[in-house]
C-alpha positions in Angstrom: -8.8 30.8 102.3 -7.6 31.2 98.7 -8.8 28.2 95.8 -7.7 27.2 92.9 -9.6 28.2 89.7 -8.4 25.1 88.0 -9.1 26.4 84.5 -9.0 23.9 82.2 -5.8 24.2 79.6 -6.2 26.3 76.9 -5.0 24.6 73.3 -2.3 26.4 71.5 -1.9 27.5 67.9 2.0 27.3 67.6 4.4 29.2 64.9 5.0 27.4 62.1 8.2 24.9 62.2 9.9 27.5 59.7 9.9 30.0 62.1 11.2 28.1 64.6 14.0 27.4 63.0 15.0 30.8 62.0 15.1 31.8 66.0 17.1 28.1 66.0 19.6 30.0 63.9 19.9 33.1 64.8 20.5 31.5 68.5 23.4 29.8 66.8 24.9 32.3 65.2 24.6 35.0 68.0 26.8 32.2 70.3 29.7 31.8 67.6 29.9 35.4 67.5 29.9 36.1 71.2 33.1 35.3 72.8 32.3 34.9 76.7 34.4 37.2 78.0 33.1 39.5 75.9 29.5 39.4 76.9 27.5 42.4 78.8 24.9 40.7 80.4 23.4 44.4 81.3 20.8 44.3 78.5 19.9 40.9 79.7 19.0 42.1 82.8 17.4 45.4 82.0 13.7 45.7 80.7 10.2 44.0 81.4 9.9 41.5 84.0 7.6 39.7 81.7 8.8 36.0 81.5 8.7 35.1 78.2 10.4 38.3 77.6 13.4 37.2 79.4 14.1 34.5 78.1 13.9 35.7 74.5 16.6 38.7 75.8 18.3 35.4 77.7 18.4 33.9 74.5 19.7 36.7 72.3 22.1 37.7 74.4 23.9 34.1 75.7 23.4 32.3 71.9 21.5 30.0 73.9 18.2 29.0 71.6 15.4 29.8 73.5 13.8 26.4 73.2 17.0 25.3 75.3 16.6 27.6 77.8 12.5 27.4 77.5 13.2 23.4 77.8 15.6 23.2 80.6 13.9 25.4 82.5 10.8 23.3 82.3 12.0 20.5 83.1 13.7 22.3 86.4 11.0 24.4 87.8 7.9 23.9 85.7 9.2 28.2 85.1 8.2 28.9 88.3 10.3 31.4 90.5 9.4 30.0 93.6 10.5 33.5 95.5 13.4 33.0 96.1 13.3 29.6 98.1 15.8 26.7 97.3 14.3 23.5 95.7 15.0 20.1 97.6 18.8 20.0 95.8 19.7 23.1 96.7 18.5 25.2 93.7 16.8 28.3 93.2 14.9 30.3 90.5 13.5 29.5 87.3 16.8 27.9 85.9 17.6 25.8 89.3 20.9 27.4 89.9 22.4 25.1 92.2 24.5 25.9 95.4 26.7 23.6 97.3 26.4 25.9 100.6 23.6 24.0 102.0 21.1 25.2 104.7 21.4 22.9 107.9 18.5 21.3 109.3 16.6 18.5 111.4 14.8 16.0 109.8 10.9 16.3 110.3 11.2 12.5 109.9 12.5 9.5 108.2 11.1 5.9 107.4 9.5 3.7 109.4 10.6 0.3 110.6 8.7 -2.4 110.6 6.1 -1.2 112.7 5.7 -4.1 115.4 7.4 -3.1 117.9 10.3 -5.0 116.6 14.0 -4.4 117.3 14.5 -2.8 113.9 11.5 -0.8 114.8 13.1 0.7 117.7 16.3 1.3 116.4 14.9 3.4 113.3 12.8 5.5 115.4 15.7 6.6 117.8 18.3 6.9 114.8 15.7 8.7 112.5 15.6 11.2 115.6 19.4 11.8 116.2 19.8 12.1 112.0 21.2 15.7 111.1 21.8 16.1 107.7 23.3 19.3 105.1 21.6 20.3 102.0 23.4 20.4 98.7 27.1 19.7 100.1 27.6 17.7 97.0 25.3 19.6 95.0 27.2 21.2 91.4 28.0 25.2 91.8 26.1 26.2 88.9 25.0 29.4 91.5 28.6 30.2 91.6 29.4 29.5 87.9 26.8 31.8 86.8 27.6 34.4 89.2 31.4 35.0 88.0 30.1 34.8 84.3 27.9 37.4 84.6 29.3 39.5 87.0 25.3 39.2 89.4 25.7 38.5 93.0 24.8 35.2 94.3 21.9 36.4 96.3 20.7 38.6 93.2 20.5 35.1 91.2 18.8 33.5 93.7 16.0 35.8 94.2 15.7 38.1 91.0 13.9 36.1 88.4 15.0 38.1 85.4 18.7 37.6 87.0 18.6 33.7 87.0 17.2 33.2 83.9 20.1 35.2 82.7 22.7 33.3 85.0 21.2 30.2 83.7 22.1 31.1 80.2 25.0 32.0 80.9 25.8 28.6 82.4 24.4 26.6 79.5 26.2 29.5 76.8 29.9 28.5 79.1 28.9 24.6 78.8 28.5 24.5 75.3 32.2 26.8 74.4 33.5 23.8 76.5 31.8 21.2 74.0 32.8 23.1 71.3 30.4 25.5 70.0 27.3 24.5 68.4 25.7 24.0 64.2 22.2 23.2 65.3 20.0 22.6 68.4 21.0 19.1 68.7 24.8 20.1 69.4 23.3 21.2 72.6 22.8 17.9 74.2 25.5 17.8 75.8 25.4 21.6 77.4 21.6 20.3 78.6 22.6 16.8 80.0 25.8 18.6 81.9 23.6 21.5 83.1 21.4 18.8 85.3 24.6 18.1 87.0 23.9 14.4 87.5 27.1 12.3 87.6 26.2 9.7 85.7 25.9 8.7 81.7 22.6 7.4 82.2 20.9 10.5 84.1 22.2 12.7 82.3 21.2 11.4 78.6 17.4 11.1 80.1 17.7 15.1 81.5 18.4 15.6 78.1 16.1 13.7 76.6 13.4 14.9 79.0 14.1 18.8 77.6 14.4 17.6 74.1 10.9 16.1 74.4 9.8 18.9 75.8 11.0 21.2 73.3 9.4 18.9 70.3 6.0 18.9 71.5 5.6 21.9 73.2 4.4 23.0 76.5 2.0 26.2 77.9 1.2 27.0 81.8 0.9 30.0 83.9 3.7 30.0 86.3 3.4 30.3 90.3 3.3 34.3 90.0 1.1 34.3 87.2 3.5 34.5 84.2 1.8 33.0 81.1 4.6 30.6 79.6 4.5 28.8 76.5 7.3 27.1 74.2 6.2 26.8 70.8 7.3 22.6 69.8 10.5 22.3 67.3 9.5 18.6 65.7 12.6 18.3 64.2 14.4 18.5 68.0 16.1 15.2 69.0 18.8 14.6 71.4 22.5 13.5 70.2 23.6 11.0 72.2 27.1 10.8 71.3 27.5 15.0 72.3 26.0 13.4 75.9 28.8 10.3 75.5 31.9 12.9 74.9 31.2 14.1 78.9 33.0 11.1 79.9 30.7 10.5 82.9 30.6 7.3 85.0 28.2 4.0 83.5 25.9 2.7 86.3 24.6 -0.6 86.1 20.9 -0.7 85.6 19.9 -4.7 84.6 19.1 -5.4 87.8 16.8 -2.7 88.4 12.9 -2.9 88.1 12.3 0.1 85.6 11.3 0.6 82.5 14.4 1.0 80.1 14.1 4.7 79.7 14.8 5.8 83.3 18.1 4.2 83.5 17.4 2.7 86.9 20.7 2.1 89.2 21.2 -1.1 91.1 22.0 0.3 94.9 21.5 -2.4 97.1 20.1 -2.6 100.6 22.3 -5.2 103.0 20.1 -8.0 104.0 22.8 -9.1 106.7 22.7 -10.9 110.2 24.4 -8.5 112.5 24.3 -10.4 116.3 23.5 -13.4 117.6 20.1 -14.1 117.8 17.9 -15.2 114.3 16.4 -11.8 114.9 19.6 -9.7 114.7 19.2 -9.0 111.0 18.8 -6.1 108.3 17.1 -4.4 106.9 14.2 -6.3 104.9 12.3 -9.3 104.9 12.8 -12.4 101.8 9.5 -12.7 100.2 8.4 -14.1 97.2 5.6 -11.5 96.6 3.1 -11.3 94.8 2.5 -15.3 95.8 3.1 -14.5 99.7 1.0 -11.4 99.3 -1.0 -9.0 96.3 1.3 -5.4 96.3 -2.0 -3.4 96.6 -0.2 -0.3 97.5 2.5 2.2 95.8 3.5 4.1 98.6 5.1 7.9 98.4 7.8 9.3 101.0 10.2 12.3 101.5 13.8 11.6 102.3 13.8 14.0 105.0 17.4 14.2 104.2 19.5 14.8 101.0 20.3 12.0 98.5 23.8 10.7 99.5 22.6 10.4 103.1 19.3 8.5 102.2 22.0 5.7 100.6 23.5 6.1 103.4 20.8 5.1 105.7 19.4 2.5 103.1 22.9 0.8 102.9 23.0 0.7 107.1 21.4 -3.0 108.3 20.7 -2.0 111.4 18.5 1.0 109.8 15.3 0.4 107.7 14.6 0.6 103.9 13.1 1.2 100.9 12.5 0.1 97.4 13.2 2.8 95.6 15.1 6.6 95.9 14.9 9.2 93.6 17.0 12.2 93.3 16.0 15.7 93.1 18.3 17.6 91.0 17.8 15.1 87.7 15.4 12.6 88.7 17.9 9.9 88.8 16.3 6.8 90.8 18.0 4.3 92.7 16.4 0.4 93.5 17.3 -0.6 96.8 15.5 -4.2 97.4 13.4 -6.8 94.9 10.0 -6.0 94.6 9.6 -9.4 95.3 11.1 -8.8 99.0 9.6 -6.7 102.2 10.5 -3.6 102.5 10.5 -1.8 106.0 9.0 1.6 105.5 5.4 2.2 106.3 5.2 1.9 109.9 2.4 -0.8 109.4 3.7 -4.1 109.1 0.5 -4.9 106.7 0.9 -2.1 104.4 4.7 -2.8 104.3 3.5 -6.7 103.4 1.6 -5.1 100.3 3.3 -2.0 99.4 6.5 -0.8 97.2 8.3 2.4 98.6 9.4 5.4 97.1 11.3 7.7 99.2 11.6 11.0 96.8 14.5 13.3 98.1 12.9 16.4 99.7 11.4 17.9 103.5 7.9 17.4 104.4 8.1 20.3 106.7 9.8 23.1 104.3 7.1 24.4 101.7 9.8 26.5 100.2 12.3 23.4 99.3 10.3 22.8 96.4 10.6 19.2 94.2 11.3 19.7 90.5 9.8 18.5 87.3 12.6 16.2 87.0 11.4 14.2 89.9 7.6 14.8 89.2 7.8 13.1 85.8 10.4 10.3 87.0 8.8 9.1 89.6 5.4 9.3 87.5 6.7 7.4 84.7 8.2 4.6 87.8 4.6 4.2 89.2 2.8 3.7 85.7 5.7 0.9 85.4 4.6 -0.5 88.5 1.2 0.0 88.2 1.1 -2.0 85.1 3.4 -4.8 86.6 1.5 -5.4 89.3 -2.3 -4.4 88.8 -2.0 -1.7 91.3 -5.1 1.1 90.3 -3.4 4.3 89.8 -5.9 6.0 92.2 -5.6 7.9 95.6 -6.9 5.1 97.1 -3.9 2.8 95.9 -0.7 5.2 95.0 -0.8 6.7 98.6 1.6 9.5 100.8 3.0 7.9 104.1 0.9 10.0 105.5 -2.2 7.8 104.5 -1.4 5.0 106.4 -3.0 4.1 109.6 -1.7 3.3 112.8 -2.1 -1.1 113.6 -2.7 0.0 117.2 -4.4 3.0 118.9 -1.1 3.6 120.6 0.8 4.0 117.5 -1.4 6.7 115.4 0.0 9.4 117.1 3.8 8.4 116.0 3.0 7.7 112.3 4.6 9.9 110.0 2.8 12.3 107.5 5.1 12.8 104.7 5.0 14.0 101.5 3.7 15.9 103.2 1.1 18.9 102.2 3.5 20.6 99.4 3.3 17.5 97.1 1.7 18.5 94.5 -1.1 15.6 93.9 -3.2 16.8 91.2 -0.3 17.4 89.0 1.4 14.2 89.8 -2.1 12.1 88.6 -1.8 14.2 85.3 1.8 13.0 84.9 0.4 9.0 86.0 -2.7 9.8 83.2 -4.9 9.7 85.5 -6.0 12.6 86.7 -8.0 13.9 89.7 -11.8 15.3 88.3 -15.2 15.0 88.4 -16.1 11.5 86.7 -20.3 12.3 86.7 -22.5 14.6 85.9 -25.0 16.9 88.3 -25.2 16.6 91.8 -23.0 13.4 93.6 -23.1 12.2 97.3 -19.8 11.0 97.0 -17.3 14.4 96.1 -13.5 13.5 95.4 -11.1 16.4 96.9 -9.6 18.7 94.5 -8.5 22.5 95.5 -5.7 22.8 92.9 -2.5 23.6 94.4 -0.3 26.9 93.2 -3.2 28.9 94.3 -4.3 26.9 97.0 -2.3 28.7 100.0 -4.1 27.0 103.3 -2.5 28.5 106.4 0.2 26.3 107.9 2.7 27.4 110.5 5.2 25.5 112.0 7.5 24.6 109.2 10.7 26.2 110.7 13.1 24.2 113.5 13.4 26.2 116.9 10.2 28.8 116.3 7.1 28.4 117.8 4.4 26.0 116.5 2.4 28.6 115.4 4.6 30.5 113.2 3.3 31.0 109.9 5.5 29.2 107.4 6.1 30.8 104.2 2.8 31.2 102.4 3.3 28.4 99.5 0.6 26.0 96.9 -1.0 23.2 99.3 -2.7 19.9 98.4 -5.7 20.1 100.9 -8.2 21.8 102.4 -9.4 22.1 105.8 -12.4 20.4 108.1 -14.5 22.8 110.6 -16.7 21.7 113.1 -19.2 23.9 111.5 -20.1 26.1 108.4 -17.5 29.0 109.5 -14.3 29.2 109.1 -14.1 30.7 112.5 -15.6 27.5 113.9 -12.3 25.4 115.4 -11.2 22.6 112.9 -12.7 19.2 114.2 -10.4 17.0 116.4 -8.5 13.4 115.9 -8.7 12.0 118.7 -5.7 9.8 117.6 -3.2 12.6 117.4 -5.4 15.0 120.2 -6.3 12.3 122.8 -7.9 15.0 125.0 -10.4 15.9 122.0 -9.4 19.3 121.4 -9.4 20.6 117.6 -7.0 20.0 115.5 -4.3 22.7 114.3 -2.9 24.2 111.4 0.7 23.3 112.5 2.5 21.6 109.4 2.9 18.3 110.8 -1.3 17.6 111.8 -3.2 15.9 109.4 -6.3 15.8 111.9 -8.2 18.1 110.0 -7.1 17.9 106.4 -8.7 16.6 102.8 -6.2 15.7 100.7 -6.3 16.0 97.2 -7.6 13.0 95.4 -9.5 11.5 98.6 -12.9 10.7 98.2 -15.8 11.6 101.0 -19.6 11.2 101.2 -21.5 14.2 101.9 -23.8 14.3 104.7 -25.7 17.9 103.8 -24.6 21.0 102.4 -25.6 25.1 103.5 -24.9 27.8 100.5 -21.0 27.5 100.1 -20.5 25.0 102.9 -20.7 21.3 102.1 -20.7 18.6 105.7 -19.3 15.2 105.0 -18.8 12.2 107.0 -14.6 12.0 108.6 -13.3 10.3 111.6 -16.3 9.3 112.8 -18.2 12.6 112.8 -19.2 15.4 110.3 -17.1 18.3 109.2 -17.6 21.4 107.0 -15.4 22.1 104.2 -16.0 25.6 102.1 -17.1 24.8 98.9 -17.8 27.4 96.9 -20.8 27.0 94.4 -18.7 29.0 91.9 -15.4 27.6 92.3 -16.0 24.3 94.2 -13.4 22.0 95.6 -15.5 19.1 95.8 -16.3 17.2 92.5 -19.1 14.6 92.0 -17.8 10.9 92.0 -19.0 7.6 91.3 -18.6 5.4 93.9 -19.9 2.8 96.2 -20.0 3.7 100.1 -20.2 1.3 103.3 -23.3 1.9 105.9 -22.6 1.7 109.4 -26.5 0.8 109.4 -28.3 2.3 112.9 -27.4 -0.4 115.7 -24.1 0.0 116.9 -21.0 1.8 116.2 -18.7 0.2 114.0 -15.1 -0.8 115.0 -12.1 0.2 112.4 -9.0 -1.5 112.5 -5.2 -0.1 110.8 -4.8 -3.3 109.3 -6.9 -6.7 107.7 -5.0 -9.4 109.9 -6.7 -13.2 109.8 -9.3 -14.4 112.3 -7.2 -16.4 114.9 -8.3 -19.7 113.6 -6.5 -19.1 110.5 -3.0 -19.4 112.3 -1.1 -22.7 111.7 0.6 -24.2 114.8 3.5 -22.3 115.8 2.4 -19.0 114.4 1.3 -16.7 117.4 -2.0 -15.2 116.9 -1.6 -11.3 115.7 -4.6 -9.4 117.3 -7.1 -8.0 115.6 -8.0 -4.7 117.5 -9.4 -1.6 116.3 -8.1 1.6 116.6 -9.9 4.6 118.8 -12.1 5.8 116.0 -15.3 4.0 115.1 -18.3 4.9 112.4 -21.3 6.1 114.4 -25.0 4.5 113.8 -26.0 6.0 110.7 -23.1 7.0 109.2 -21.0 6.3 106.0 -17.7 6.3 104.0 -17.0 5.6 100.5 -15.6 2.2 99.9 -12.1 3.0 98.3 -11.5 -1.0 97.8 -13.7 -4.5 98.7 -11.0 -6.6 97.6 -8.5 -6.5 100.2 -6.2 -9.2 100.8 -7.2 -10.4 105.0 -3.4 -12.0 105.5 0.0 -11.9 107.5 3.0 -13.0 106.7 5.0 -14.2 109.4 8.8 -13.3 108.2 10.7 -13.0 111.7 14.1 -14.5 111.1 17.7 -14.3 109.0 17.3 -16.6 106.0 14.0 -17.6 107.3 16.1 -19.9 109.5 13.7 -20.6 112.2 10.4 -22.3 110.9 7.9 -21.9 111.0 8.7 -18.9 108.8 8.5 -16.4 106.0 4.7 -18.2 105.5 1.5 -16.3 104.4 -1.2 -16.8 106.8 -4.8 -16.5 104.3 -7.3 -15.5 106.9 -11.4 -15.9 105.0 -13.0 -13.1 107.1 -12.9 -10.3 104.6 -12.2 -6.4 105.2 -12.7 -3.1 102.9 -10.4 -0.5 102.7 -12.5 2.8 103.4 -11.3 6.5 103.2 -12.2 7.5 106.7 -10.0 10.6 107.4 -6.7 12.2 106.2 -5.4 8.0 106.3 -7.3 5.3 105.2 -8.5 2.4 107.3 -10.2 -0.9 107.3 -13.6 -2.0 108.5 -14.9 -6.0 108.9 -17.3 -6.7 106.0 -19.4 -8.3 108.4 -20.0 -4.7 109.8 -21.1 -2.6 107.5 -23.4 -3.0 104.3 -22.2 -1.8 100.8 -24.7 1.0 99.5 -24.3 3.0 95.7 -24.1 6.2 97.8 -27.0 7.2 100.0 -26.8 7.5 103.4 -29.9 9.1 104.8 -32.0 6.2 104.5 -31.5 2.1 104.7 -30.6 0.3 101.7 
């Protein structure tokens, strides 16, 4: 089992800014003397493998500056080669060099409908089944572009890091002849915004602008395959927006759009549209009036399980299901799909869709090796802070969740709930992009322990990941999010069971798609002993080991409050906080309140992840809420806490359990 060492980041003592801009220069000068059919790329590609070496070569050699090819790069793959593998647009390498010949596959999944049973329910599942989708069809050639400039072979530029980084030069040298040639680093602007390929004014200025930042204050990390990067900051670096105008590329409008100004936001609506006869025959939302008809508690994160153009595709489709929000790969560009006030249908979990807003982020839950970029990362980071900030949502684990935290409403439906991001997101460095990031927030020994194993150097087996091979096939060893849960202190022990997704009781299983025995990064457990590197903690109703290692531990001390299951009877947990039945109005049917198959056992407890959860259902069934009563909040007054309980969360009757400040051995 490999861990992360999660060594803190080192501070950097940068060159001065004089020296900077002498490599600024001599950039410039070695592009206005280098015709491009003139170029031999052979010195480029010969010599140390080290990184930063390259790119200094790439830099010499193209006229490129090497803060333009440190920033892009950055901003596409964080540096990271990523052996080889194509991102989730279709790019490879250290420079994203983009390929329209996409790789065929079936969708691991797709969102959920309303998740009642409803009509739209059904027909999402059995369309989100027969959904085939291509990779990068539209995606721009950049692969093939740098490929005749340089005179490498595709597959050399996709797996040779030294090779792309000189390809991408290349590119981004070819880009900038076009614009005609360049005095200083801002006359690049327009090379950068064209090289992130997006087709729009908007997107591309904020690629731009993303590497320009980037390039002004600087940026240090050691890369996937342990290359030590850093790009000294340039304070003088600022994008020129009218370079960026002269592309001539398409103006989206973006008032409409709930984002802050900077992202540039498109206006893509979903169809809210009556499409047969009965009230019920409509798509594919709800009208709301949130937050009066219901608190958003939740900011919830999904894979497209298909590429971009298809996900608007599906989103514009009445009879399918929706979304708030997309976000594309390749730049980062995000599209809004339906009013935050409205209902989305996406979680599966009719109560989590009545408090949530959903992002579906374009990339495969399944494919470790389709890798999102930095682009995305820091988009959709800087769209959740917005949200977060509009609508008090805590940016915690417990509140900015994957699909694959949310519970099942029914014991029949855990099994069929989906599990993206899946476990390739990178959390940790997605709470540093939100400024809040996952650690230790006390001192000494904690009974509460929030999950944290790192990720690039956190390869947990997973097998699986490729359609048509056995479910045990090891999928290409890649940075996870999690670890695993034993049934005992030894990691030959068999991983404990969900008896949600493994009715019979047997263990759970490293195939991609079972969460049953997985801590997530960012979730927050209470430990019930520990034994030398081994630490047990309370999950689905039993204990489970997790390795973690006195040295190098995974597990860091928390505050936090837990609920007691006291030492009578077992405690019933429920998927969602519906209202007693007394709280229904006449002509509202009573939504049962049942628990799911789990339960906490006498004696047991789970930290509380929120006491303050809304007990309601809104009752939106009709077209234009055309048949009352309807699109009405039911308030219920017996009260539930949200409680991290497994890989999902789940909800528990405050009349059930007792609130305690973390010790569970003993009564409070």
């Amino acid at each position: 089992m490999s861990r992360s060492s999660r060594a803190p980041h080192q501070a950097i003592r940068y060159l001065g800014a004089s020296t900077a801009v002498g490599l600024v220069a001599a950039s410039l000068a070695a592009l206005a003397s280098t015709p491009a059919q003139a170029t031999d790329w052979s010195s480029c590609l010969a010599g140390s493998t080290d990184r930063q070496a390259v790119f200094g070569r790439a830099a010499e050699r193209s006229g490129v500056p090497r803060s333009i090819l440190l920033g892009v790069s950055f901003m596409e793959s964080r540096w990271d080669d990523h052996a080889g593998a194509p991102s989730t647009s279709a790019g490879y390498g250290p420079m994203h060099l983009t390929s329209p010949d996409g790789i065929e596959r079936t969708p691991a999944e797709h969102a959920m409908g309303k998740g009642d049973g409803s009509r739209a329910d059904r027909q999402s599942r059995a369309r989100a089944q027969a959904t085939r989708v291509r990779i990068g069809k539209d995606a721009l050639s950049t692969l093939a572009k740098a490929a005749g400039l340089t005179g490498v072979s595709a597959d050399r530029l996709k797996t040779d890091a030294v090779a792309n980084i000189c390809g991408g030069a290349a590119v981004l040298a070819q880009y900038q002849r076009e614009a005609g040639g360049a005095r200083d680093l801002g006359d690049w602007s327009a090379a950068v915004a064209r090289y992130s390929g997006a087709d729009d004014q908007a997107s591309a200025l904020r690629f731009a602008q993303q590497v320009f930042r980037v390039i002004r204050t600087g940026e240090a990390r050691t890369t996937n395959d342990g290359q030590r990067m850093l790009l000294r900051p340039i304070s003088s670096a600022r994008v020129d927006r009218a370079a960026v105008a002269s592309l001539g590329l398409a103006v989206t409008g973006t008032q409409a759009a709930d984002c802050p100004p900077s992202l540039g936001c498109e206006w893509y609506p979903a169809p809210y549209e009556k499409y047969g006869p009965d009230a019920g025959d409509y798509g594919n939302h709800d009208l709301a009036d949130r937050p009066r008809t219901g608190h958003i508690q939740y900011i919830l994160l999904h894979d497209t399980e298909a590429t971009y153009d298809t996900t608007l595709q599906l989103v514009s489709d009445p009879t399918y299901v929706s979304w708030h929000y997309t976000i594309r790969s390749a730049d980062g560009h995000i599209a809004q799909h339906v009013a935050n006030r409205e209902v989305a249908w996406h979680a599966g979990n009719w109560y989590v869709n009545m408090h949530s807003i959903g992002i579906e982020q374009e990339g495969f839950a399944a494919d470790g090796a389709a890798w999102f970029t930095e682009a995305l990362y820091q988009n959709s980071a800087t769209l959740v802070k917005h949200l977060s900030a509009e609508y008090g949502v805590p940016l915690d684990r417990a509140h900015v969740i994957g699909h694959d935290q949310v519970p099942g409403i029914l014991p029949a439906n855990v099994a069929g709930m989906h599990w993206d991001p899946g476990p390739y997101w990178d959390w940790q460095h997605y709470f540093d992009l939100l400024g809040a990031p996952i650690k230790a927030d006390r001192r000494g020994a904690s009974d509460v322990v929030t999950v944290a194993p790192g990720f690039a150097d956190n390869v947990q087996p997973v097998t699986g990941c490729t359609a048509g091979q056995p479910s045990t096939t090891p999928c290409p060893p890649q940075g996870t999010n999690f670890v695993y849960l034993y049934t005992a202190p030894d990691a030959s022990s068999p991983l404990v069971p969900d008896i949600g997704l493994h009715a019979d009781g047997s263990p759970s299983t490293t195939y991609v798609s079972d969460i049953g025995a997985r801590a997530a990064a960012g979730q927050k457990f209470l430990v019930s002993q520990t034994l030398g590197d081994w630490t047990a903690v309370w999950y689905l109703g039993q204990e489970a080991w997790i390795y973690n290692p006195v040295a190098d531990p995974v597990l860091l001390p928390s505050r936090g409050q837990v609920v007691w299951s006291g030492t009578g009877a077992a405690v019933p947990v429920y998927g969602r906080a519906y209202p007693e039945k007394s709280a229904y109005p006449a002509g509202i049917p009573y939504q049962t309140v049942a628990p799911l198959q789990y339960s906490i056992q006498p004696g047991q407890a789970y930290v509380l992840a929120d006491k303050k959860i809304q007990t309601d259902y809104y009752r939106a069934t009709t077209f234009n809420c055309s048949v009352q009563p309807d699109c009405i909040q039911v308030k219920g007054t017996d009260p539930y806490y949200q409680i991290w309980f497994g890989h999902r969360i789940a909800y528990v009757r405050a009349a059930d359990v007792v609130i305690t400040n973390g010790v569970a051995t003993a009564a409070p």
